[in-house]
C-alpha positions as CSV (number, residue, x, y, z in Angstrom):
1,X,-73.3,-78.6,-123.7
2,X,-76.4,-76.6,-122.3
3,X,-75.1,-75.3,-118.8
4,X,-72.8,-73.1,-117.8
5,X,-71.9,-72.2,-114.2
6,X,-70.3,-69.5,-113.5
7,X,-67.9,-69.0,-110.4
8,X,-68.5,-65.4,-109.4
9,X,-65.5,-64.1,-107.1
10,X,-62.9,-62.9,-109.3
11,X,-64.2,-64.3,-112.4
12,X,-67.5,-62.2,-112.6
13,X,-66.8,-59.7,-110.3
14,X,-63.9,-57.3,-110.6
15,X,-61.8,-57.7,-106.8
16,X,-60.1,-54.9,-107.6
17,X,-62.0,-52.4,-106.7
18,X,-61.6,-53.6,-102.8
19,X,-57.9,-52.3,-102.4
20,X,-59.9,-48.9,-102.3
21,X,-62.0,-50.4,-99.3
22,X,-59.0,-51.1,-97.3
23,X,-57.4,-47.7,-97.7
24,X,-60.8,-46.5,-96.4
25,X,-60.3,-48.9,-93.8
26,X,-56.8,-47.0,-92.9
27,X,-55.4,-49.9,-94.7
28,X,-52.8,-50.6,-97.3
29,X,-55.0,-51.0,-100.6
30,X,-52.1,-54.2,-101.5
31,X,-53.3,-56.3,-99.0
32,X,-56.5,-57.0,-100.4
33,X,-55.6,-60.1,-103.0
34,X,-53.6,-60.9,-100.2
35,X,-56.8,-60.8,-97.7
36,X,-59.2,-62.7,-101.1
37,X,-56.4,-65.4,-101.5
38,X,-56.4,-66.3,-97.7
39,X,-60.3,-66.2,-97.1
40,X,-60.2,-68.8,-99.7
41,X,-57.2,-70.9,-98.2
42,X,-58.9,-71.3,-94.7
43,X,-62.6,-72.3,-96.0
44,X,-60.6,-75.0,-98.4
45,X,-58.4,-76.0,-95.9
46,X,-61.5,-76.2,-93.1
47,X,-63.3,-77.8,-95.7
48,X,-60.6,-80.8,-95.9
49,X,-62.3,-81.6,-92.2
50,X,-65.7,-80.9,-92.8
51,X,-66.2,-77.9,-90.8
52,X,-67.9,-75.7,-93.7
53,X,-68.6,-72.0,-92.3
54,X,-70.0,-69.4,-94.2
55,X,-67.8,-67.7,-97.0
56,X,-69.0,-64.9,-95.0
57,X,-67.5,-66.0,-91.4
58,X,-64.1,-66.9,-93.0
59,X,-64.2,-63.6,-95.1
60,X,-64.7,-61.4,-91.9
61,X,-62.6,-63.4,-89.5
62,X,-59.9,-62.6,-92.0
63,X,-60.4,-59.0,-92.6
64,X,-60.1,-58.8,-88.9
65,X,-56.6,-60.4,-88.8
66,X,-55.2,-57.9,-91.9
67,X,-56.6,-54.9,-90.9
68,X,-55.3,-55.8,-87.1
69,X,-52.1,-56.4,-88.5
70,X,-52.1,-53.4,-90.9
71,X,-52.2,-51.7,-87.6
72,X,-55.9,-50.7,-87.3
73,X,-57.6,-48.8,-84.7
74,X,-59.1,-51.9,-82.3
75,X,-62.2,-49.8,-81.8
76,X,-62.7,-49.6,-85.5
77,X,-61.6,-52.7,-86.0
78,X,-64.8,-55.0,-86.2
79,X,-66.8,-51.8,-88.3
80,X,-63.9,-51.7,-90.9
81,X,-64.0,-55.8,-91.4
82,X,-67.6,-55.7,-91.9
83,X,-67.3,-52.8,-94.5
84,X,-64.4,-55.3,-96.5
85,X,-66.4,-58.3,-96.7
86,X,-69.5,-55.8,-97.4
87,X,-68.0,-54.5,-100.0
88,X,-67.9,-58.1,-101.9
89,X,-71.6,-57.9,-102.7
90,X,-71.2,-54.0,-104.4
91,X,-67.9,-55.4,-106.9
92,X,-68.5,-53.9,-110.1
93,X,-68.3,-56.3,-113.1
94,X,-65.7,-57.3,-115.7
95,X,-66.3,-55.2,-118.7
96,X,-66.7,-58.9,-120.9
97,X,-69.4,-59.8,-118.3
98,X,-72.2,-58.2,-119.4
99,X,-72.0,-59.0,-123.4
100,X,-70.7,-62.2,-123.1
101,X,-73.7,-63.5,-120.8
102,X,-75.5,-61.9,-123.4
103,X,-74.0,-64.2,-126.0
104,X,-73.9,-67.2,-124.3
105,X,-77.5,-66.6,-123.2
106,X,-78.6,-65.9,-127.1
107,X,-76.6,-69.4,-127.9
108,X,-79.5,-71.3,-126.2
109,X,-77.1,-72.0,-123.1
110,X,-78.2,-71.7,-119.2
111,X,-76.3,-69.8,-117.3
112,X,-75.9,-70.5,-113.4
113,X,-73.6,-69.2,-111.0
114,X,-72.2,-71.0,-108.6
115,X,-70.1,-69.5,-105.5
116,X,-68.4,-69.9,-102.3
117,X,-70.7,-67.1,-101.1
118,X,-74.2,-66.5,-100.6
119,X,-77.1,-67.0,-103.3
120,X,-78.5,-63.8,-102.6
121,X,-75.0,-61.7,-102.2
122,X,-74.7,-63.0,-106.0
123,X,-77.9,-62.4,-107.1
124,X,-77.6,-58.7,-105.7
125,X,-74.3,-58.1,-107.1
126,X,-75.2,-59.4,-110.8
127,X,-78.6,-57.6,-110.6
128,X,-76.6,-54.5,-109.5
129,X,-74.1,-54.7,-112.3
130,X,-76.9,-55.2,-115.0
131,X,-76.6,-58.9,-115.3
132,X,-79.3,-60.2,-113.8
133,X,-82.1,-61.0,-116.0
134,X,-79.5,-62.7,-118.2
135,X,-78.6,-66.1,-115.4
136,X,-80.9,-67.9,-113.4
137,X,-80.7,-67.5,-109.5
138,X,-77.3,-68.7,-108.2
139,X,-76.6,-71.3,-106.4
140,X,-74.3,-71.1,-103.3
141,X,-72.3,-74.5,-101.6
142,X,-73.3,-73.2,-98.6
143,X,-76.9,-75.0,-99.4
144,X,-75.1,-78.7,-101.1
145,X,-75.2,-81.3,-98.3
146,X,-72.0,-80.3,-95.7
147,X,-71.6,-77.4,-97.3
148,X,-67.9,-78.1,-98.9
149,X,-66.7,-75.6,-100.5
150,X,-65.8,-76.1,-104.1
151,X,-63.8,-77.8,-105.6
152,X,-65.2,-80.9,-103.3
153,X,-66.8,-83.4,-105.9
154,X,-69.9,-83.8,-104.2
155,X,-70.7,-79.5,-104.5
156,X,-70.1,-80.1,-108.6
157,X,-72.3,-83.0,-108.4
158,X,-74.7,-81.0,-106.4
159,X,-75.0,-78.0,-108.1
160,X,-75.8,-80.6,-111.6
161,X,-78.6,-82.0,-109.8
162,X,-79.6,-78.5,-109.1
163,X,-79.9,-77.8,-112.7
164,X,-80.9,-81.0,-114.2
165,X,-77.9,-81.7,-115.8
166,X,-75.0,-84.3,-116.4
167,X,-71.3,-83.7,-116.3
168,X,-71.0,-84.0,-119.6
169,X,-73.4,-81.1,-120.9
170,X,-72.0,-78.9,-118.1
171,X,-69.3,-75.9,-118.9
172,X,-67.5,-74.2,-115.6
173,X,-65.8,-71.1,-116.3
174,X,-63.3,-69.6,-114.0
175,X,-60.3,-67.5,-113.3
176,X,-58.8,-70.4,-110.0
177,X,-56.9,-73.2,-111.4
178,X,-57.8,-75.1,-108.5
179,X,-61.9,-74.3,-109.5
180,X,-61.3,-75.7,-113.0
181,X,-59.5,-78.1,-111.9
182,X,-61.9,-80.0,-109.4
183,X,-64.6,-79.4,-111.5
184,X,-62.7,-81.3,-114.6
185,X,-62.1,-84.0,-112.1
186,X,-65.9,-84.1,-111.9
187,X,-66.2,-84.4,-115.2
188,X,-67.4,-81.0,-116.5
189,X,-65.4,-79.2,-119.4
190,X,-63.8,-76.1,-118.5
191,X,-63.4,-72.8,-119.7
192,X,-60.1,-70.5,-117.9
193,X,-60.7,-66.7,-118.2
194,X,-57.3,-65.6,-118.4
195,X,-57.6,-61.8,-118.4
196,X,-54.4,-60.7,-118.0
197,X,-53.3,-62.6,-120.7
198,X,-50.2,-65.3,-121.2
199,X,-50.3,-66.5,-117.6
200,X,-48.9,-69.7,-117.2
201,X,-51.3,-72.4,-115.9
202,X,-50.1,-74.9,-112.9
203,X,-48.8,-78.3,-115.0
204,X,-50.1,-79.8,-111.7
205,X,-53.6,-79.5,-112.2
206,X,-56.0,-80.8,-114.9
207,X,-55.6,-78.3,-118.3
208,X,-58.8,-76.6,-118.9
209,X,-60.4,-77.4,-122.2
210,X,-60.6,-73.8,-123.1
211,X,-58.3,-70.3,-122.2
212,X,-60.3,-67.3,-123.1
213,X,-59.4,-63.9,-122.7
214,X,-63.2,-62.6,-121.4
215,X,-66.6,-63.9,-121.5
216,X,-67.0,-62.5,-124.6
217,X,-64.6,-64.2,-126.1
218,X,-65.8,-67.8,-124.7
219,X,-69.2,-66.8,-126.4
220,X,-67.5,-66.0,-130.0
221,X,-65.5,-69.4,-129.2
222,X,-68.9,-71.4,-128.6
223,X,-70.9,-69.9,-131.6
């Protein structure tokens, strides 16, 4: 193995921080995983009929519908979606981010995120939260050919070529089952960051090949 991409979203970035953008919003701070969870629903489900739009269109089109239906002022309504999907590219980190790039960096690996989202949103945000000199420049499906969102086979594919790589010295490390799944389908091996511990994987989909708790763990794991 000498690649790892990294999905950002969750896995890199710490989503928990937006329920305090959607109070600010006027509201409920519970809807956001709610919101995250459905963003990522209609760009996979468009994606099944190759209409690809912009993590950032489906992102804001669905802040609008929550914050409508958490009974948002219309006349704020368009400002407070913006600040929501905004607010994606100022996430702070996992607490593992930071050392564990660090230690997978120092094991002679390259590190490449890969994301739903746009290149530069990542590269801001893990510039931002002090990772940024430790992974190349990310890659976004937005630029494969079409556009599918991951987990289509051709993004995977397309984000190896990217890098120079083959399936089999590629690592993807995630926190969506259905991420890790697609991209074992592809052929990579896979890496789950279970951070809350014990959660039990979907027997539908492909087993990753490793469960971590962090990304520091995963570079103890890979010494």
């Amino acid at each position: 193995m000498r690649v790892v991409l990294l999905d950002v979203n969750e896995t890199l970035s710490d989503t928990s921080a937006l329920a305090a953008v959607f109070e600010d919003a006027g509201a409920p701070g519970h809807l956001a995983p709610a919101w995250f969870a459905g963003v990522l629903r209609d760009g996979l489900a468009l994606a099944l009929h190759g209409s690809c739009p912009r993590f950032a269109e489906v992102a804001l089109a669905g802040a609008r519908t929550a914050l409508a239906g958490a009974g948002v002022d219309p006349g704020r309504l368009q400002d407070a979606a913006v600040s929501v999907v905004e607010a994606l590219g100022s996430l702070p980190l996992h607490p593992d981010v930071v050392p564990g790039l660090r230690g997978l960096r120092d094991r002679g690996l390259r590190l490449v995120p890969l994301s739903q989202g746009a290149a530069g949103t990542t590269d801001r945000l893990l510039a931002a939260g002090g990772a940024g000199d430790l992974v190349e420049g990310a890659l976004s499906v937005s630029d494969a050919p079409g556009g599918l969102w991951k987990p289509a086979p051709s993004t995977y594919a397309w984000a190896l070529d990217q890098v120079g790589a083959s399936p089999a010295e590629a690592l993807l490390v995630a926190v969506h089952p259905w991420d890790l799944d697609g991209a074992a389908r592809a052929g990579l091996s896979t890496a789950c960051v279970d951070r809350a511990g014990g959660s039990p994987y979907p027997d539908v989909m492909a087993e990753p090949d490793l469960v971590v708790p962090g990304l520091d763990a995963l570079a103890d794991l890979l010494r």
